[in-house]
C-alpha positions, 0 to 999 in steps of 0.5 A, spaced: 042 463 367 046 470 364 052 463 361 046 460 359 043 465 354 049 467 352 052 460 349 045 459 346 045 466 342 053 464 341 050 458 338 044 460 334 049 465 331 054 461 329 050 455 326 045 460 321 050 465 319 052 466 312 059 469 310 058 476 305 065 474 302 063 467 299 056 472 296 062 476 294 066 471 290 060 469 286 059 475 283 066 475 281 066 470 277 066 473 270 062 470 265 066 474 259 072 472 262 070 464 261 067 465 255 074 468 251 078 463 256 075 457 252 075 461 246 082 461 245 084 453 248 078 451 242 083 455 237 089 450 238 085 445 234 086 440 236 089 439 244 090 431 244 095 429 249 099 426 244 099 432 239 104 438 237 109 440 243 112 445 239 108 449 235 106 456 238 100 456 235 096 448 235 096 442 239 097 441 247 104 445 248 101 450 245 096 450 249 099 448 256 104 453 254 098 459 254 095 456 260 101 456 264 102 464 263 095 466 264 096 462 271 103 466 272 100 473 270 095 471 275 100 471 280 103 477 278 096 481 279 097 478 287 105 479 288 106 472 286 102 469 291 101 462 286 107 457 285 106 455 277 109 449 274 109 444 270 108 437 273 110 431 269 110 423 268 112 419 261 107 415 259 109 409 253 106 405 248 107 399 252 101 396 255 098 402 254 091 400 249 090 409 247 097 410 247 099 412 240 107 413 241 111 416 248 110 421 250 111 427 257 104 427 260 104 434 263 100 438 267 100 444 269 100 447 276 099 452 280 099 453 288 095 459 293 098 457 299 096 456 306 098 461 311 095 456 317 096 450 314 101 451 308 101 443 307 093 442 307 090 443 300 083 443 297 084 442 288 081 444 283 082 441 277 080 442 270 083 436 264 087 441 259 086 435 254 081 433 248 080 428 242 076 426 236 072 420 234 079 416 234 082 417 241 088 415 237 087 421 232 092 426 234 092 431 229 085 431 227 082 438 229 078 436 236 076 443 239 073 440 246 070 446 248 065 444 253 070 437 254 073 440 257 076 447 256 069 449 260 073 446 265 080 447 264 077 454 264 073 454 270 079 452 274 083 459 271 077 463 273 077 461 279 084 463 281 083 468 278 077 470 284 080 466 290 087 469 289 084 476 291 084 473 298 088 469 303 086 463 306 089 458 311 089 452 307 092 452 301 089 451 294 091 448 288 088 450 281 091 445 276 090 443 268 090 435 268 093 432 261 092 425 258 084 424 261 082 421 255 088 416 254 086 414 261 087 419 266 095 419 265 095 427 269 091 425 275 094 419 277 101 423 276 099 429 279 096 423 286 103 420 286 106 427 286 102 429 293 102 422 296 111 422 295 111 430 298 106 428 303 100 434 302 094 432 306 089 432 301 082 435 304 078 435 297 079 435 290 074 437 285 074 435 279 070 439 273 069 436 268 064 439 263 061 444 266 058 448 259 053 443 256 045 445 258 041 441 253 042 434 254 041 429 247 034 426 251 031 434 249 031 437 256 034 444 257 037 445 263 041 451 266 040 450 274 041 442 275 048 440 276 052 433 278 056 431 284 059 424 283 062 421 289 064 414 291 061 411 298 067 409 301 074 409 300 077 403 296 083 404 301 079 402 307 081 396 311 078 389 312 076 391 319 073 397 317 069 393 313 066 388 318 066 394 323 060 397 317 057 390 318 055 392 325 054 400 324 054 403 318 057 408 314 056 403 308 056 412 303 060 416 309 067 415 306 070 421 306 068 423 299 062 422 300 062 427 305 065 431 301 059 431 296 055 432 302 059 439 304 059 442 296 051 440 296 050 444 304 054 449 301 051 450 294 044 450 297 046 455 303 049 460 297 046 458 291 039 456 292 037 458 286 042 452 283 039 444 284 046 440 286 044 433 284 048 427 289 050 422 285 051 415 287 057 413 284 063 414 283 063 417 275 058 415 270 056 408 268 063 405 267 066 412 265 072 415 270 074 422 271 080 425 274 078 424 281 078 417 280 086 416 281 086 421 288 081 416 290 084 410 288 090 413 294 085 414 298 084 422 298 077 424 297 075 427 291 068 427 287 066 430 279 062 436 279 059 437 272 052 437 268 046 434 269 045 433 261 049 431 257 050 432 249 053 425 246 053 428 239 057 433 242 062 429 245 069 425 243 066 427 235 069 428 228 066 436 227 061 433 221 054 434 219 049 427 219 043 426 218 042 433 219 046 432 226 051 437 227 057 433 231 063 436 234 064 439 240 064 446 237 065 453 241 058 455 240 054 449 243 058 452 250 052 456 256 057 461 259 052 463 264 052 455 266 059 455 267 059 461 271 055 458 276 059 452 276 066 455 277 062 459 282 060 453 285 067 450 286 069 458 288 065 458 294 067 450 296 074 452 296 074 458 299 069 454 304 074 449 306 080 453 305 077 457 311 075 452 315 079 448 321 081 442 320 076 437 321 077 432 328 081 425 326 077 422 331 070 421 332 067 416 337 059 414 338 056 411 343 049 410 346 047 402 345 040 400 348 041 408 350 034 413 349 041 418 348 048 419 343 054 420 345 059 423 342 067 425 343 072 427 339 079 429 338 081 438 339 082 441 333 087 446 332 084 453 330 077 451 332 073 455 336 067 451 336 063 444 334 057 442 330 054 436 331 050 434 324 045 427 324 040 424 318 035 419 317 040 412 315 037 413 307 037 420 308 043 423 302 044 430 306 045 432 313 039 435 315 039 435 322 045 439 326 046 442 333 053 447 335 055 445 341 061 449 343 067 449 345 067 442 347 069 435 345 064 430 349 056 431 348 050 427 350 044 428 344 038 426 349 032 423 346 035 421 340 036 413 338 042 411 336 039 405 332 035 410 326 039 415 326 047 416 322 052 421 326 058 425 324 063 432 327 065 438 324 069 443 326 067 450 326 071 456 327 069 463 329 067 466 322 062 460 322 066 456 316 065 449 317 070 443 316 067 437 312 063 432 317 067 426 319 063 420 321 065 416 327 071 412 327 071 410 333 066 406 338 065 407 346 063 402 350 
């Protein structure tokens, strides 16, 4: 009897507690900080991919050049804690409809590594380029404030909070070029981890994170975006016909990962209104997370709610009394503060967390009870097992089960119900739910 109230104690503690560094790194996140960051990449002019290298003062060289030194002094503030280097792929004008001449599509890096799991790595992203009206313009001023330099800037506040502290995964803080081109820098930077082997947990792609007062007239500082895809495009064709028979048509592993930022957000940040979107990007739009996806990593874009096309990919002009341009003065900073603290929050999350279990198998047809058993994970100290409604989009119902790999849900019907496993260590972070993969019989 004593065993039992123990675990049930244990249990109750673990699956409700909060950790107090998460609460801390929200309020670290500097406003002023962000807002003198995206002050200084408007003041390149224009940051088109293909403008000038050489200037010290205008166009992207300039710019990557400035963002590779704030993410070295950085380090230096953390006894060199960040690898910062420039990554970098040539693109030409053959084939390439936006490309107006050859040219280094560079990125620029930095990484906070791991001291568990050196070669597991949650990425934060923020796009370094912008454009005018005329993607092909690449001398015209385009001061892309809130696309993107919110985002670019974001990725920069947020190294310089998480380098505070140590995790056991590692974290990749990374300025992408060549967005608006066609996303050039995260299809470069994807080949380059899937050519080191990393084992990509997670990316988060920001990309306008400033804008509150969308072009439909509402004013919006709490609502944000989190766009995933419902499954790989890397799946197989057996686990196809397998989703057929028993689900998981929106449980691909960026979808699970969207579900992890919202739980997370809603637990740290109730004040925030983190909107799932069922989709890959906007309608027949792309984003920087899309090349990971198209490796097969999970990835999703985290941005605004409301949108403000007057002020995206604009001569700076006035129409009709309509002021274009995506101008400095257009950017919420107190928005783009709880932005980058969401990203903050997930990835010390996720770096934290064990990894999750590569197996889970389900069991219970024409059963009035779940079975489920998993594979052990390294560094776990506990599981919890989540369940939804099948048209739910969150995990609204969990259990922590111990430390165990098999569990019986009683009285749950496996037929009305979708199932997943996280991992769980002893300060209570969480891996990200992984569906079942496998069948028991």
């Amino acid at each position: 009897m004593k065993l039992l109230f123990i675990f049930l104690f244990v249990s109750t503690v673990i699956s409700a507690q909060t950790n107090q560094k998460l609460y801390d790194i929200i309020d670290a996140v500097s406003e002023e900080r962000l807002k003198q960051d995206v002050k200084t990449l408007t003041e390149f002019g224009t940051r088109n991919t293909f403008s000038d290298t050489v200037s010290t003062t205008r166009g992207i060289g300039a710019a990557r050049r400035w963002i590779k030194n704030e993410f070295e002094s950085v380090s230096k503030e953390c006894n060199n804690c960040l690898d910062v280097f420039y990554q970098k792929d040539f693109v030409t004008k053959e084939g390439n409809r936006r490309v107006p001449h050859d040219a280094w599509v560079v990125n620029v890096v930095a990484i906070q590594k791991g001291t568990k799991y050196p070669n597991r790595y949650i990425i934060m992203s923020g796009d370094i380029d912008s454009r005018a009206s005329d993607t092909m313009d690449f001398t015209t001023d385009a001061p892309g404030a809130n696309d993107n330099a919110s985002g670019m800037a974001g990725a920069i506040e947020a190294a310089r909070v998480l380098s505070k502290y140590q995790f056991e995964s590692s974290i990749i803080y990374v300025g992408l070029s060549g967005e608006e081109q066609g996303l050039f820098g995260g299809a470069g930077l994807a080949k380059y981890a899937q050519d080191k082997g990393w084992e990509i947990i997670g990316i988060l792609n920001n990309d306008m994170i400033g804008n509150i007062e969308g072009v439909d007239g509402v004013i919006d500082n709490r609502t944000f975006r989190i766009f995933s895809e419902p499954i790989p495009p890397t799946e197989t064709e057996r686990q196809r016909n397998a989703r057929r028979f028993y689900g998981g048509e929106v449980d691909g592993i960026s979808r699970q990962l969207a579900r992890y930022v919202h739980n997370t957000v809603k637990t740290y940040m109730p004040e925030m209104n983190p909107m799932m979107v069922y989709r890959l990007d906007r309608f027949g739009r792309g984003g920087h997370h899309r090349p990971f996806n198209d490796l097969g990593f999970p990835g999703i874009r985290i941005m605004e709610a409301h949108e403000n096309y007057t002020q995206q990919h604009q001569d700076i002009r006035t129409e009709n009394e309509i002021k274009y341009g995506d101008t400095f003065e257009h950017v919420n900073f107190g928005y783009a503060k709880k932005l980058t603290a969401v990203n903050a929050i997930n990835i010390a999350s996720l770096a934290s967390a064990p990894p999750a279990p590569s197996t889970v198998a389900i069991g219970g047809i024409v059963e009035p009870a779940v079975k489920l058993k998993w594979d052990a994970v390294y560094g776990a100290n506990g599981y919890k097992i989540y369940w939804r409604d099948t048209t739910s989009p969150t995990w609204d119902h969990s259990r922590y089960v111990g430390d165990v790999t098999e569990f019986t849900l009683e009285g749950i019907v496996i037929d009305n119900f979708y199932f997943g496993v996280a991992s769980v260590d002893d300060d209570g972070y969480e891996s990200v739910v992984v569906f079942p993969n496998q069948i028991m019989r």
